[in-house]
C-alpha positions in Angstrom: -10.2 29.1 -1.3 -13.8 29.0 0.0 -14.5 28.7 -4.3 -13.4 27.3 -7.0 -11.0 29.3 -9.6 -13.4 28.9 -12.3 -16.4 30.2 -9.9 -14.1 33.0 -9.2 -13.1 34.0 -12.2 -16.8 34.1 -13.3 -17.6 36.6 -10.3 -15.1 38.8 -10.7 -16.0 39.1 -14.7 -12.7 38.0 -16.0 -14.8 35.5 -18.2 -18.5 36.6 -19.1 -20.6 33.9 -19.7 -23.9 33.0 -18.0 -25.3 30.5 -19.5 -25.4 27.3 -17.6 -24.5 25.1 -20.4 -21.2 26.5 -21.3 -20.3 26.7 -17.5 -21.0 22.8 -17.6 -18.8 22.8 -20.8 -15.8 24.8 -19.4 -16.1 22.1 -16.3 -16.1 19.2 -18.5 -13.0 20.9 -20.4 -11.1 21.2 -17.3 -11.9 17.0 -16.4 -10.0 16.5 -19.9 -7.3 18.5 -19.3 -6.6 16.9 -15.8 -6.6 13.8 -17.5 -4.1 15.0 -20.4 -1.6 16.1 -17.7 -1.9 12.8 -15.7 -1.8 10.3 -18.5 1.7 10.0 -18.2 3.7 9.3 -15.1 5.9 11.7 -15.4 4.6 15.3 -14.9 6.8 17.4 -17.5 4.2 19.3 -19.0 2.6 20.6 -15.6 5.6 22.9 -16.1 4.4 25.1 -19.1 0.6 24.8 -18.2 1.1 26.2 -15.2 3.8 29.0 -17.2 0.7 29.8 -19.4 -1.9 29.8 -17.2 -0.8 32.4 -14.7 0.6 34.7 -17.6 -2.8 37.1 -18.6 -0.3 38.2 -21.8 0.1 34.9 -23.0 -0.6 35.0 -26.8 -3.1 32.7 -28.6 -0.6 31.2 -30.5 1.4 29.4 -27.8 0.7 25.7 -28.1 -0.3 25.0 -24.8 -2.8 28.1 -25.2 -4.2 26.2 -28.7 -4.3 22.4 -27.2 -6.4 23.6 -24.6 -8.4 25.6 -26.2 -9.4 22.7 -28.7 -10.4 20.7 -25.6 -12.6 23.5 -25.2 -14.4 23.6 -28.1 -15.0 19.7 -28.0 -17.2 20.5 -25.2 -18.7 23.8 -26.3 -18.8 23.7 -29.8 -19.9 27.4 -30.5 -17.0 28.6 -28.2 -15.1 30.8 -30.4 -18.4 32.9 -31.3 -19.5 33.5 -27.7 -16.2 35.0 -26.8 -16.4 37.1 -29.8 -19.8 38.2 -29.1 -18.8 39.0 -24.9 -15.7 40.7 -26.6 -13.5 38.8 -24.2 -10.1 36.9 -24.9 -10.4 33.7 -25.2 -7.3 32.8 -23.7 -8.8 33.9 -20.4 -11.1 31.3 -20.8 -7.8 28.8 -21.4 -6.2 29.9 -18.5 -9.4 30.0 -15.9 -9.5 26.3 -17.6 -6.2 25.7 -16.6 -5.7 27.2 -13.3 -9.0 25.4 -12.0 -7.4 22.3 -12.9 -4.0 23.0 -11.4 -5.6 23.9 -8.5 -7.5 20.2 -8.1 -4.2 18.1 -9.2 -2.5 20.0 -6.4 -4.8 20.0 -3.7 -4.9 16.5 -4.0 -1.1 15.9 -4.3 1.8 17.3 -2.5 4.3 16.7 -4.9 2.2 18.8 -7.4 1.3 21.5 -5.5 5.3 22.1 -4.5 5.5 21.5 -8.7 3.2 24.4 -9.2 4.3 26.8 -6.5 8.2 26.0 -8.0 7.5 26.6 -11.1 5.9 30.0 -10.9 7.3 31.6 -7.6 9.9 33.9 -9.1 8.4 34.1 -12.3 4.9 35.9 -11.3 6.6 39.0 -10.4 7.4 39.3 -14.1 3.7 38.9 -15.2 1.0 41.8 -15.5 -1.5 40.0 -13.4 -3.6 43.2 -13.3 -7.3 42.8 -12.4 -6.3 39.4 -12.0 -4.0 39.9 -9.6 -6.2 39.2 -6.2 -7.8 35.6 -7.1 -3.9 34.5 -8.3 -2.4 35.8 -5.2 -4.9 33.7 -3.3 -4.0 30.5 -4.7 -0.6 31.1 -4.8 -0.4 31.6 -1.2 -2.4 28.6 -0.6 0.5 26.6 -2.4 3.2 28.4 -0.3 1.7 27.5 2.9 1.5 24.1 1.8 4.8 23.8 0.2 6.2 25.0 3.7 4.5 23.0 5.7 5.5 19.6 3.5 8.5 20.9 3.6 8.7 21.4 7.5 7.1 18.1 7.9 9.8 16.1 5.6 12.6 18.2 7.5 11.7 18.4 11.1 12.5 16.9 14.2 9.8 14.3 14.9 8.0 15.1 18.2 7.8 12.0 21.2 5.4 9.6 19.1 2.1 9.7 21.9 0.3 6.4 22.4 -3.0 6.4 22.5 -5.4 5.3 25.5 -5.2 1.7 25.2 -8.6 -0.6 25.5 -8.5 -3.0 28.7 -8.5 -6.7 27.7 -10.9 -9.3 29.7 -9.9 -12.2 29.3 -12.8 -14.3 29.0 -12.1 -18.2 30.0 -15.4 -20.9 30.0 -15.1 -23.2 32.8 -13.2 -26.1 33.0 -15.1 -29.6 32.2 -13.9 -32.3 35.1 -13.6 -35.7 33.0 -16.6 -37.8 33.5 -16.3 -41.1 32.6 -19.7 -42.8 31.3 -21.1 -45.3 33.2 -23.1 -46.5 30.8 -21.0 -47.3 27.6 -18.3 -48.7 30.4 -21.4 -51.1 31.9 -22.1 -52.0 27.8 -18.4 -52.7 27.7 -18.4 -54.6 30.9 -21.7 -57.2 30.0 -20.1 -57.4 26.3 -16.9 -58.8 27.7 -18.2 -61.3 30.4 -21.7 -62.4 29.9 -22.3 -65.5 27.4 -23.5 -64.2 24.4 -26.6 -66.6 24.7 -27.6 -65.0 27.8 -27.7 -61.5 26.2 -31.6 -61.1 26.4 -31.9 -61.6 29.9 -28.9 -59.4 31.0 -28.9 -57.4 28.9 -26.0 -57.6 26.9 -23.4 -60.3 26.2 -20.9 -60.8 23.4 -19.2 -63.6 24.9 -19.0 -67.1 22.9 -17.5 -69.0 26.1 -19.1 -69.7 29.4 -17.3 -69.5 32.7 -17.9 -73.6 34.0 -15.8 -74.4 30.8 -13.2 -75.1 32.8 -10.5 -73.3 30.8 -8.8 -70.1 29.5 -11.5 -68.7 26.7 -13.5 -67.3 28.6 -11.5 -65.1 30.5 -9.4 -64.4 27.9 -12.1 -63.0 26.0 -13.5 -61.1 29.0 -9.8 -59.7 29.8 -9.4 -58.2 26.2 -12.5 -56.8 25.6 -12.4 -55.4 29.3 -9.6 -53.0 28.6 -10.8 -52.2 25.2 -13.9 -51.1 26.2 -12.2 -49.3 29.6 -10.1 -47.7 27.3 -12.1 -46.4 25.1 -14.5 -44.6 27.8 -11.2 -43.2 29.6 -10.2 -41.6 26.5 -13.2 -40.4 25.2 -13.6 -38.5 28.6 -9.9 -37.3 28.5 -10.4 -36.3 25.0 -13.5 -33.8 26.3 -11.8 -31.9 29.0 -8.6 -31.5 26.8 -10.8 -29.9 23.9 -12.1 -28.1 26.8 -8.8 -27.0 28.0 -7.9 -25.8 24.6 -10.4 -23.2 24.3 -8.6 -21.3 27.4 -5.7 -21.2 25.0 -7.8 -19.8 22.1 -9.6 -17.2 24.7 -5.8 -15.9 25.8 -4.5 -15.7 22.2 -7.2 -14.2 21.1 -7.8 -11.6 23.7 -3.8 -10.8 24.0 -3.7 -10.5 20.0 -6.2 -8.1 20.7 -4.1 -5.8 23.2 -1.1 -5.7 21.2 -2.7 -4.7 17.9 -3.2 -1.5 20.1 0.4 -1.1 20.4 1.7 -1.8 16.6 0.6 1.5 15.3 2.8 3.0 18.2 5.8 1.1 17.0 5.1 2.0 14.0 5.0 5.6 14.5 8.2 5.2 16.7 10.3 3.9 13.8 9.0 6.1 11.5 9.9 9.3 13.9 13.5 8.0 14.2 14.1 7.5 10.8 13.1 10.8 10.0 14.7 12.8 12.5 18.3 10.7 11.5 17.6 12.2 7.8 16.3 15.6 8.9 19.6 15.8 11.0 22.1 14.2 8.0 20.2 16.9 6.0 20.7 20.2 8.1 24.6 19.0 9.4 25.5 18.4 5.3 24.1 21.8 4.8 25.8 23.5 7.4 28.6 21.8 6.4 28.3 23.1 2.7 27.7 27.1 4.0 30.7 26.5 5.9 33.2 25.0 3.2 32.0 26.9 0.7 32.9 23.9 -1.7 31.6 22.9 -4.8 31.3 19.5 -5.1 30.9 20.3 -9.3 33.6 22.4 -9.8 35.8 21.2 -7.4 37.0 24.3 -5.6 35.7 26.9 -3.7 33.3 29.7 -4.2 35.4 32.3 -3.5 37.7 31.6 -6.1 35.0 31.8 -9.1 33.2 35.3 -10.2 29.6 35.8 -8.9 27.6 34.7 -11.6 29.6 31.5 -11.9 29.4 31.2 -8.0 25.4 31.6 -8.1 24.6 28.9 -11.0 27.2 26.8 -9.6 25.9 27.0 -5.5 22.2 26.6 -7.3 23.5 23.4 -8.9 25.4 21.8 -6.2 22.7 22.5 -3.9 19.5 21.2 -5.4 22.0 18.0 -5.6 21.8 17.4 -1.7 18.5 18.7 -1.4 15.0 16.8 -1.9 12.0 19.2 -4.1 10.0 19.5 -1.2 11.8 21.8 1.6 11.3 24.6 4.0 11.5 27.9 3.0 14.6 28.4 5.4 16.5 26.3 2.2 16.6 29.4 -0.3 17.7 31.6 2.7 20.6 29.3 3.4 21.5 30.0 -0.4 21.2 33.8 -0.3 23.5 33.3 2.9 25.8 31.3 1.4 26.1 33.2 -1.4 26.7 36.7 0.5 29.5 35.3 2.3 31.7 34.5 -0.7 30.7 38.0 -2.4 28.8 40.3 -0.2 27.1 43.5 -1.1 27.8 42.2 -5.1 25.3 39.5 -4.4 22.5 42.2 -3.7 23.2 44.4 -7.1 20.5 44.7 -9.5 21.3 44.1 -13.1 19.5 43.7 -16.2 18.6 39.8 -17.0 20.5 40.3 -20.5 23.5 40.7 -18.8 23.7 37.7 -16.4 22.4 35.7 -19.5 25.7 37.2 -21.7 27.5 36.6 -18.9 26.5 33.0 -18.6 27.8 32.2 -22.0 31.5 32.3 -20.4 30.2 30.3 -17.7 32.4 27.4 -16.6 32.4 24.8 -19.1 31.3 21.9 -16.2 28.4 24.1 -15.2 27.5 25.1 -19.3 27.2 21.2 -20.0 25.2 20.8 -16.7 22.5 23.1 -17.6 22.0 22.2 -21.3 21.0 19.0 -20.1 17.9 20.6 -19.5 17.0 22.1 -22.7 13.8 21.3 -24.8 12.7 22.0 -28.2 9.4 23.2 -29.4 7.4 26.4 -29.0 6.1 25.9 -25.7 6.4 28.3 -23.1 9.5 27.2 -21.1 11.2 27.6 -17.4 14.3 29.9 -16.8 16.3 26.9 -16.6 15.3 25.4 -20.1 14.9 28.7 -22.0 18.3 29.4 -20.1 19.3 25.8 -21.3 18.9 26.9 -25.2 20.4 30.2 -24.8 23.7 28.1 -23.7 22.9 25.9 -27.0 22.2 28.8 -29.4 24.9 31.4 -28.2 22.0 33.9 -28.3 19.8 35.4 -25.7 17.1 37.0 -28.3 14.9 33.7 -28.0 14.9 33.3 -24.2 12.6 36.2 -23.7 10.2 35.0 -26.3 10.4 31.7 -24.4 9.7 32.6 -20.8 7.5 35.5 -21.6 9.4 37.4 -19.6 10.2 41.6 -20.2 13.8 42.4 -21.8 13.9 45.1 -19.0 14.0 42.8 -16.4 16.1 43.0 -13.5 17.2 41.2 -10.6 19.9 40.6 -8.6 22.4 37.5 -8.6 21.1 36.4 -5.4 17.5 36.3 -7.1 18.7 34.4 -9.7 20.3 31.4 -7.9 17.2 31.4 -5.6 15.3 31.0 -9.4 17.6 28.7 -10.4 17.4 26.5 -7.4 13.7 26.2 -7.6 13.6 25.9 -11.6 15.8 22.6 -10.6 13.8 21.7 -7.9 10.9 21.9 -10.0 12.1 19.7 -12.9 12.7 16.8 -10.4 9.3 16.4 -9.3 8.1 16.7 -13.2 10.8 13.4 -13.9 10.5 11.9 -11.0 8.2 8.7 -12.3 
């Protein structure tokens, strides 16, 4: 989008104020709500913001509708007047509010954005959009594209990983330092050891207490001694030079090959990562294919074919989005349709009314009835097709389930729709628990 939702939404004249101020307000009212639905780590109730926001009918009494709405008015205290006095809903307002935060949480995470785009894929066809239709089609495709291409990027076969042009090393090496021994300290030495100390002055240096006419072993005893002493001390001071001088070549060649190969880790890198991912993008698609061909459910323990449709197409949904991560290719839901026209052909492409598959669902297999109430939740808030679904199994009673979703009692679809729905509704409530 080349603008923001909110911007949009104040072009098109779905919300009519002008006034600078309030804009700033509704801005500051969309920060807080951001923060509301990141303060925990889960993501739960991304599920029935995003249910409310994309849903122009939605009353003013649903609770989401209310606890935004008081965010609102925190920043832009005379709220309530200025929509009476523009004669607009304020649940417009809510939702623009909404939306424009949906939209920034998902364009800056993928698991969001595939949240989003689950959550309200099926469901918008059963929303009035009206005049409203053009700027939610816009973002809604911008999730689908990037759902798909997460998903193709999770599932593909990793291309050859390319290295990149690799720098030239020069290896740099100082010259080599020939040991030089220093005549001078070794002359010192030399005096120190054999000229009488009382002739120091005139020879200029002398350490040594005995003379030579002594006639006996002192004096070249002491000469002897401090001879080597002082030889061996000028040898090893010049050895010690060129072998600090020989260890910089060392340095220079670890340094400069460290160099060079730090070119080649992110290579490696990319290499093991590519593997790893086309071994699991191949496990994924040959336990897939292997699924659609067996027609086996892993949940109930026999085959499709042997269960009615409606206990086939909860049961597939379910057993899939088992094996399968929240964020897919498209080609998924198609491998479900498939799946499910093989075990029950043209039945699988019959429209009928919602109430029916949810009175049918009541006699659902007991294994599959206990899966799905897992995931119902109390309160008013507006809820998924898999948790308003969820309390219908609880209650026995299908009245509330419409109320719930916001959906029309008219509403058709076929049983192939409705696994696809299911499929995503799980889907969905994986990346809202998923800490």
């Amino acid at each position: 989008m080349t603008e923001t939702i909110l911007q949009t939404y104040l072009n098109e004249r779905h919300i009519k104020t002008d006034v600078s101020e309030n804009i700033e307000s509704l801005k500051k009212a969309v920060t807080e709500v951001g923060k509301h639905l990141t303060r925990k780590k889960i993501k739960s109730d991304i599920i029935s913001y995003t249910l409310v926001a994309l849903d122009p009918m939605v009353k003013d009494s649903e609770p989401v509708v209310q606890e935004v709405e008081a965010i609102i008015i925190k920043k832009w205290p005379a709220f309530k007047n200025s929509v009476t006095a523009t004669n607009d809903k304020s649940t417009t307002y809510v939702r623009a509010v909404i939306l424009e935060c949906l939209f920034k949480l998902a364009k800056g995470d993928a698991a969001t954005a595939a949240l989003v785009w689950l959550t309200v894929r099926d469901v918008i066809g059963y929303y009035k959009l009206d005049t409203e239709e053009s700027v939610i089609n816009v973002f809604l495709q911008e999730l689908a594209d990037r759902a798909e291409e997460n998903g193709q990027a999770a599932w593909g076969i990793s291309q050859k990983p390319q290295i990149s042009e690799l720098t030239g090393v020069e290896i740099s090496i100082s010259a080599v330092k020939a040991a030089e021994i220093d005549e001078e300290a070794l002359k010192t030495h030399m005096l120190d050891a054999m000229v009488h100390s009382g002739w120091r002055p005139q020879a200029g240096g002398g350490k040594n207490p005995h003379a030579q006419n002594q006639g006996n072993h002192n004096w070249p005893k002491f000469a002897a001694e401090h001879s080597a002493m002082g030889i061996t001390e000028v040898v090893n001071s010049a050895l010690s030079q060129q072998a600090q001088s020989l260890s910089t070549i060392s340095s220079s060649i670890k340094k400069c090959m460290g160099d060079y190969f730090a070119q080649l880790q992110p290579f490696f890198e990319d290499l093991n990562n590519s593997v790893v991912q086309s071994i699991t993008a191949n496990n994924n698609r040959s336990e897939l294919l292997w699924w659609k061909q067996s027609l086996y459910s892993r949940s109930l323990n026999v085959s499709y074919r042997s269960v009615d449709p409606l206990n086939a197409a909860v049961c597939m949904a379910y057993d899939l989005a088992e094996q399968v991560e929240p964020i897919y290719p498209e080609s998924v839901d198609y491998l479900l349709r498939e799946a499910l026209k093989d075990v029950h052909g043209h039945l699988a492409a019959e429209e009928h009314p919602l109430t029916e598959w949810l009175e049918g669902s009541l006699s659902l297999h007991e294994n599959i009835q206990s899966a799905l109430k897992a995931y119902a939740e109390q309160g008013e808030r507006r809820k998924s097709l898999l948790s308003a679904w969820a309390h219908t199994l609880h209650s026995g009673e299908t009245t509330s389930f419409f109320m719930e979703t916001g959906i029309d009692k008219k509403a058709k679809l076929t049983v192939s729709d409705l696994a696809v729905w299911l499929f995503h509704c799980l889907q969905a409530q994986k990346l809202a628990t998923d800490k």
